[in-house]
C-alpha positions in Angstrom: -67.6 -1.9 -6.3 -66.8 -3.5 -3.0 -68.1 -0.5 -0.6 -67.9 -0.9 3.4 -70.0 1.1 5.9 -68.3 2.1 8.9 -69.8 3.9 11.9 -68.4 3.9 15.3 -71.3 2.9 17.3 -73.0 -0.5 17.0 -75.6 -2.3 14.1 -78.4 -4.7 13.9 -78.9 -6.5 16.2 -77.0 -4.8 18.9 -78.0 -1.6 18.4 -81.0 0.2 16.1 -81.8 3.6 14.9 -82.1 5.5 12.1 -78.6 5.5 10.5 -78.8 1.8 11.2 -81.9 1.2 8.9 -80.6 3.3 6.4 -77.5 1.7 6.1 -79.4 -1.7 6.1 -81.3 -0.6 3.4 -78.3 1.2 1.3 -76.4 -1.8 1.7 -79.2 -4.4 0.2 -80.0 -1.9 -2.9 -76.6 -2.0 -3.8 -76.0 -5.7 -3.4 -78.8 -5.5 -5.4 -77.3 -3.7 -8.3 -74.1 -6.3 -8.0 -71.9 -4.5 -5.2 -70.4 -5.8 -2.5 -71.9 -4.0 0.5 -70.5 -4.6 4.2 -70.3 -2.5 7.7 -67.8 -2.3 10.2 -68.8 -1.3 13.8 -68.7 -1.1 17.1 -69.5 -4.0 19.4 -71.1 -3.7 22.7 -70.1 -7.5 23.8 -73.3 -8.0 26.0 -75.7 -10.8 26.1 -74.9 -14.0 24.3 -74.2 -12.1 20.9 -71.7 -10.1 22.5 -70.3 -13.1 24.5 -70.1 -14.9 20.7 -68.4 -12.1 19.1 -65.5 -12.6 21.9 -64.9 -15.6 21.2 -65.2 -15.5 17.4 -62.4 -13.1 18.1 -60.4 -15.2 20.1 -60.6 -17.9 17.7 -59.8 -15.6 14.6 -57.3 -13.3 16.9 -59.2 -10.8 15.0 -59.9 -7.1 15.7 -63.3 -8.0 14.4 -65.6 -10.5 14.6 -67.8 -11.1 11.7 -71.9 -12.0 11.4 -74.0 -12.6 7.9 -77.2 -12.9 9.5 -78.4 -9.5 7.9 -77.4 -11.0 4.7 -73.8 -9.3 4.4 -71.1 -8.9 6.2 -71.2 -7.1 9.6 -67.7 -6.8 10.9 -67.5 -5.9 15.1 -65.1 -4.2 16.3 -64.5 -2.7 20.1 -62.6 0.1 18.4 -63.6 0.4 14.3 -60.8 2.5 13.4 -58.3 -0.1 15.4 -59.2 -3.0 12.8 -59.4 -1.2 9.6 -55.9 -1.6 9.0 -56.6 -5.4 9.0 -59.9 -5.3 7.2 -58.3 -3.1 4.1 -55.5 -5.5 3.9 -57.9 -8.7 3.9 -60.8 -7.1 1.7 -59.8 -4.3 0.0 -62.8 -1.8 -0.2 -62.7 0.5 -3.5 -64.7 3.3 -1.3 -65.8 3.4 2.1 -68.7 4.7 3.5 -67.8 6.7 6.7 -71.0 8.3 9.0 -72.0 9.4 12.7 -70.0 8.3 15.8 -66.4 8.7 15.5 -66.3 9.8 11.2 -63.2 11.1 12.0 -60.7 8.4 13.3 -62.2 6.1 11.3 -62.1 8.1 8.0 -58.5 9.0 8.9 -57.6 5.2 8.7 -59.2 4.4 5.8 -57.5 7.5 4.2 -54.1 6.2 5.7 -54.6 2.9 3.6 -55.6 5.0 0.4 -59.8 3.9 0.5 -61.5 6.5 -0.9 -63.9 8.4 1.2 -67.6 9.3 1.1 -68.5 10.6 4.0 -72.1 11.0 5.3 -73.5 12.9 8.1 -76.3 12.5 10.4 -76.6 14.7 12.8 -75.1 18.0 14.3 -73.5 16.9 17.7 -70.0 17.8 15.9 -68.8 16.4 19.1 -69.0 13.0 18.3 -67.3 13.4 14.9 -64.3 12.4 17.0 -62.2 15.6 14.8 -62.3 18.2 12.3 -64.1 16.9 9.3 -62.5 19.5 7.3 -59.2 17.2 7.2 -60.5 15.0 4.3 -60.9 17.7 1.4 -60.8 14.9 -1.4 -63.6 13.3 -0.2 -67.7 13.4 -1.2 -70.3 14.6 1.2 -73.8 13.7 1.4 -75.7 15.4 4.6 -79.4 13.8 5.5 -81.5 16.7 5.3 -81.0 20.5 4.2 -81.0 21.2 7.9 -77.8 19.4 8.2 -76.6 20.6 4.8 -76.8 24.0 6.2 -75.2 23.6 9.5 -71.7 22.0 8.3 -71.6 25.0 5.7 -71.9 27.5 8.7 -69.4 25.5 11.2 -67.2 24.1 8.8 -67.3 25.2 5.1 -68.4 21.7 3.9 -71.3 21.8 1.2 -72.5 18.3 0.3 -75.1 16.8 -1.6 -78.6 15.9 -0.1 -79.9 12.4 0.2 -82.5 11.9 3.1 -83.1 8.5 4.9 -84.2 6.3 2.2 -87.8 4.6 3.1 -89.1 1.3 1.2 -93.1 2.5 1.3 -94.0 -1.6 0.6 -91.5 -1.7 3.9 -93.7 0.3 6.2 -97.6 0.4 4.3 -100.1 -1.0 6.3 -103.9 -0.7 7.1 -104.4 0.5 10.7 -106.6 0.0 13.7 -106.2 3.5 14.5 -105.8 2.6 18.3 -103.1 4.5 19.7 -101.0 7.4 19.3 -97.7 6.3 19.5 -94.2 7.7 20.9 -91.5 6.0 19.3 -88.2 6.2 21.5 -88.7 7.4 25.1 -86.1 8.7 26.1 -85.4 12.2 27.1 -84.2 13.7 24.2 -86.8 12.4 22.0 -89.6 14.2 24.6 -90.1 11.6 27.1 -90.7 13.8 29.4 -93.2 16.1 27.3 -94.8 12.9 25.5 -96.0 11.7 29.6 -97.3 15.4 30.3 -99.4 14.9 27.1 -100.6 11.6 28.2 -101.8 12.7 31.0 -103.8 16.2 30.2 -105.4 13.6 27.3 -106.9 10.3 29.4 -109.5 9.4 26.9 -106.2 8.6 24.3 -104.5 5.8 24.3 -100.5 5.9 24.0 -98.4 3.9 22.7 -94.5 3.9 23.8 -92.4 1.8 21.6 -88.6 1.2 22.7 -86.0 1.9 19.7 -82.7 2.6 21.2 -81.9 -0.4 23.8 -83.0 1.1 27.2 -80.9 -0.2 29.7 -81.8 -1.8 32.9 -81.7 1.5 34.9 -83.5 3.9 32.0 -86.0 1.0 32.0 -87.3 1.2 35.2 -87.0 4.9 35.4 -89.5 4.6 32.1 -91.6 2.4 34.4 -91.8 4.2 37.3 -93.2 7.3 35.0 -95.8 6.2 33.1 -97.1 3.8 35.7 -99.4 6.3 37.0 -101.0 6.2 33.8 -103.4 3.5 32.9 -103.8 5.2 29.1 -100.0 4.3 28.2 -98.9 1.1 26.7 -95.0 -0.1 26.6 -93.4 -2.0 23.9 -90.5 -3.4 22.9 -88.8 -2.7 20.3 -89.2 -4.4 17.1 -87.4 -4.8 13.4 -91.7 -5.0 11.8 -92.7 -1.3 12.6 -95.6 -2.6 10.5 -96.7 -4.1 13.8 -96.4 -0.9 15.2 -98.3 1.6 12.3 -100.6 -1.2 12.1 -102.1 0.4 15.4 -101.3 4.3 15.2 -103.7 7.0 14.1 -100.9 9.7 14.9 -97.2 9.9 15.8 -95.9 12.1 18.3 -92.3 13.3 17.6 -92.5 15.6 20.5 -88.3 15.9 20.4 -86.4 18.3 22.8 -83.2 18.2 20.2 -82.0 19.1 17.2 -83.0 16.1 15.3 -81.2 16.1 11.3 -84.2 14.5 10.0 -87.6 12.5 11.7 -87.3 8.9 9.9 -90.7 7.6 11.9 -92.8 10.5 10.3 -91.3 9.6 7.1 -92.2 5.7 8.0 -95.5 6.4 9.7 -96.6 8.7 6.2 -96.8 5.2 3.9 -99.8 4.7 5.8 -100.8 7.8 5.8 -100.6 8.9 9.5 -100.2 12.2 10.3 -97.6 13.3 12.9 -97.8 15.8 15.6 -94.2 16.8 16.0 -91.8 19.8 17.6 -90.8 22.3 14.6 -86.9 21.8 14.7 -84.0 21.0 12.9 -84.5 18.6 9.8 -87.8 16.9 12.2 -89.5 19.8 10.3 -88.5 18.2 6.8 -89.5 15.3 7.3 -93.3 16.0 9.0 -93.9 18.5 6.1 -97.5 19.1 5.2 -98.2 15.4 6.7 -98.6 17.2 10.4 -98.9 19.6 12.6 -95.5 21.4 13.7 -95.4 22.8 17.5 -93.1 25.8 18.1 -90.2 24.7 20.2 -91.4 25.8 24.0 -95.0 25.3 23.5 -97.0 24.5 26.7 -98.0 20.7 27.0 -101.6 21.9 27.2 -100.8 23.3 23.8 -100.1 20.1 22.4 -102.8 18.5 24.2 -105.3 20.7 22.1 -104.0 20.0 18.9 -103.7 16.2 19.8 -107.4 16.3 21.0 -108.4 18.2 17.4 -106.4 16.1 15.2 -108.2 12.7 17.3 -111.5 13.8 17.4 -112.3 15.9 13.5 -112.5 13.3 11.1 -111.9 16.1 8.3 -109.1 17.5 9.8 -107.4 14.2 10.4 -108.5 12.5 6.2 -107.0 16.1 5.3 -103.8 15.3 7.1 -103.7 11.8 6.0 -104.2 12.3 2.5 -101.2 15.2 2.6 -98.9 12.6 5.0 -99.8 10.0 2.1 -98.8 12.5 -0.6 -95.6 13.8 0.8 -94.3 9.6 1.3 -94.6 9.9 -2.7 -92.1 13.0 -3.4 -89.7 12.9 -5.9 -87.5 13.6 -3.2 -87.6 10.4 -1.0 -88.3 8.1 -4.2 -85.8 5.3 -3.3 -85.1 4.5 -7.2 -83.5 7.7 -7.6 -81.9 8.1 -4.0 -80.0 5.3 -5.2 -79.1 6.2 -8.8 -77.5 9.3 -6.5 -75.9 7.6 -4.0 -74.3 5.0 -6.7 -73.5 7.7 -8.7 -71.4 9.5 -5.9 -69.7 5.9 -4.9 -68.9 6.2 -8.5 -67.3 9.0 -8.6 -65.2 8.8 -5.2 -63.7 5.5 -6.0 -62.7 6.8 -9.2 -63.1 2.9 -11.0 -66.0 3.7 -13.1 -69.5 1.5 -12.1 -68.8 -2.1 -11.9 
């Protein structure tokens, strides 16, 4: 099958997340059961990549502008459902992947030029759907988490099969130093806010605050101005080897202020088996399971200090933890092989060819 991933906000390198590795990885596994994978998405045009994709445009005249350094083909578009007209009549997809920003115009394209549709959600801001879902009735749905299962059958009617964020365990496994607990992400709705107020009622600990979505000049500096107080709180960039990252992390903190579909650095951080401390809501809750502790949405940050502060300092409350976070990284549910013999079966069956 020749399957394209579309999304309407941006990929590797441009942009990272959770829907970004997943796709990464969904596209490689099926390249490596003989597909075609590729993505089409949004391009920011800053920097010297963006500046290249503008003129790789130019040159093409082009809606798109296309990179292979992820080892397929990323198409970049300033509007994704704009070029697919183009892209279906040069390549020819026999299904199309469509998920997260704008699903809707983009899905409504593809259906236009007769691709069949899978289409995949990630989250439950319905407001960046772009449109009413509900409008592609012939397609296959697959949701991220039960949490998210559940909230498009309430608002819209949809059911949809369940595949959670696929994880590569040799991917993320490491041994670790054990040297910080680490906030992945900080920005607001992630807990920025929360994660600082726990920083500071714990001064012995120290933090680590590690950049995934692209802080921009002004968010950066904010970031700065807040944690420079605090001499227990390290910054780093973000990085593709999140192995650098576990391979210094005794707990995550996932204290998130939203309605997160799923948690994928709990799910990364249990390969070596590091417990997270996280906020009990939406899929988050999945994903932490038994490998964490689960804070009620509103606790004090002098809650969360005291469980931090227990699971640091008791050595059998932490191996317990560890063992379970190690444990739950192994469930049938996330085992990658047959994630993918589901997801290749449902390709299967939207493109209606049959595998080939």
């Amino acid at each position: 099958m020749n399957i394209l991933f579309s999304f309407g906000n941006g990929h590797f390198p441009e942009f990272s997340g959770g829907v970004q590795s997943n796709t990464d990885y969904l596209v490689k596994a099926m390249q490596a059961r003989g597909h075609k994978g590729s993505v089409l998405c949004s391009l920011f045009g800053s920097g010297t990549f963006g500046l290249t994709a503008r003129l790789k445009m130019k040159l093409t005249r082009r809606p798109w502008a296309t990179d292979t350094g992820l080892g397929y083909d990323v198409r970049r578009a300033w509007k994704a459902w704009d070029a697919v007209p183009a892209l279906v009549k040069d390549d020819r997809p026999d299904v199309a992947v469509v998920q997260c920003h704008n699903t809707v115009p983009i899905a409504a394209e593809l259906q236009k030029q007769g691709v069949p549709l899978v289409v995949y959600f990630h989250n439950v801001e319905f407001d960046e759907l772009g449109g009413d879902p509900r409008q592609f009735a012939g397609a296959q749905f697959i949701s991220n988490s039960q949490f998210t299962r559940n909230r498009y059958r309430e608002v819209f009617g949809i059911d949809s099969h369940v595949i959670c964020p696929s994880i590569d365990v040799a991917q993320y496994e490491t041994q670790t130093t054990g040297r910080y607990v680490t906030f992945i992400n900080p920005v607001a709705k992630k807990g920025l806010g929360r994660a600082i107020e726990i920083a500071t009622l714990c001064p012995e600990i120290e933090f680590l605050f590690v950049e995934s979505w692209t802080l921009n000049p002004a968010q950066e500096a904010e970031l700065n101005a807040a944690i420079a107080p605090l001499t227990n709180i390290t910054f780093m960039r973000r990085t593709h080897d999140m192995r650098s990252v576990y391979g210094q992390t005794r707990i995550l903190l996932a204290p998130s202020q939203w309605e997160e579909t799923w948690g994928r650095v709990a799910s990364e951080a249990h390969c070596s088996g590091i417990p997270a401390l996280a906020t009990h809501i939406g899929g988050l809750s999945e994903a932490v399971g038994p490998g964490g502790v689960l804070m009620p949405v509103g606790s004090a940050a002098s809650d969360w200090a005291i469980e931090l502060k227990r699971l640091w300092s008791d050595s059998d409350h932490y191996a317990a933890l560890s063992q379970a976070a190690r444990a739950y990284a192994l469930r049938p549910e996330i085992d990658p092989v047959a994630q993918i013999d589901q997801f290749e079966a449902i390709l299967v069956q939207a493109s209606g060819k049959g595998n080939k």
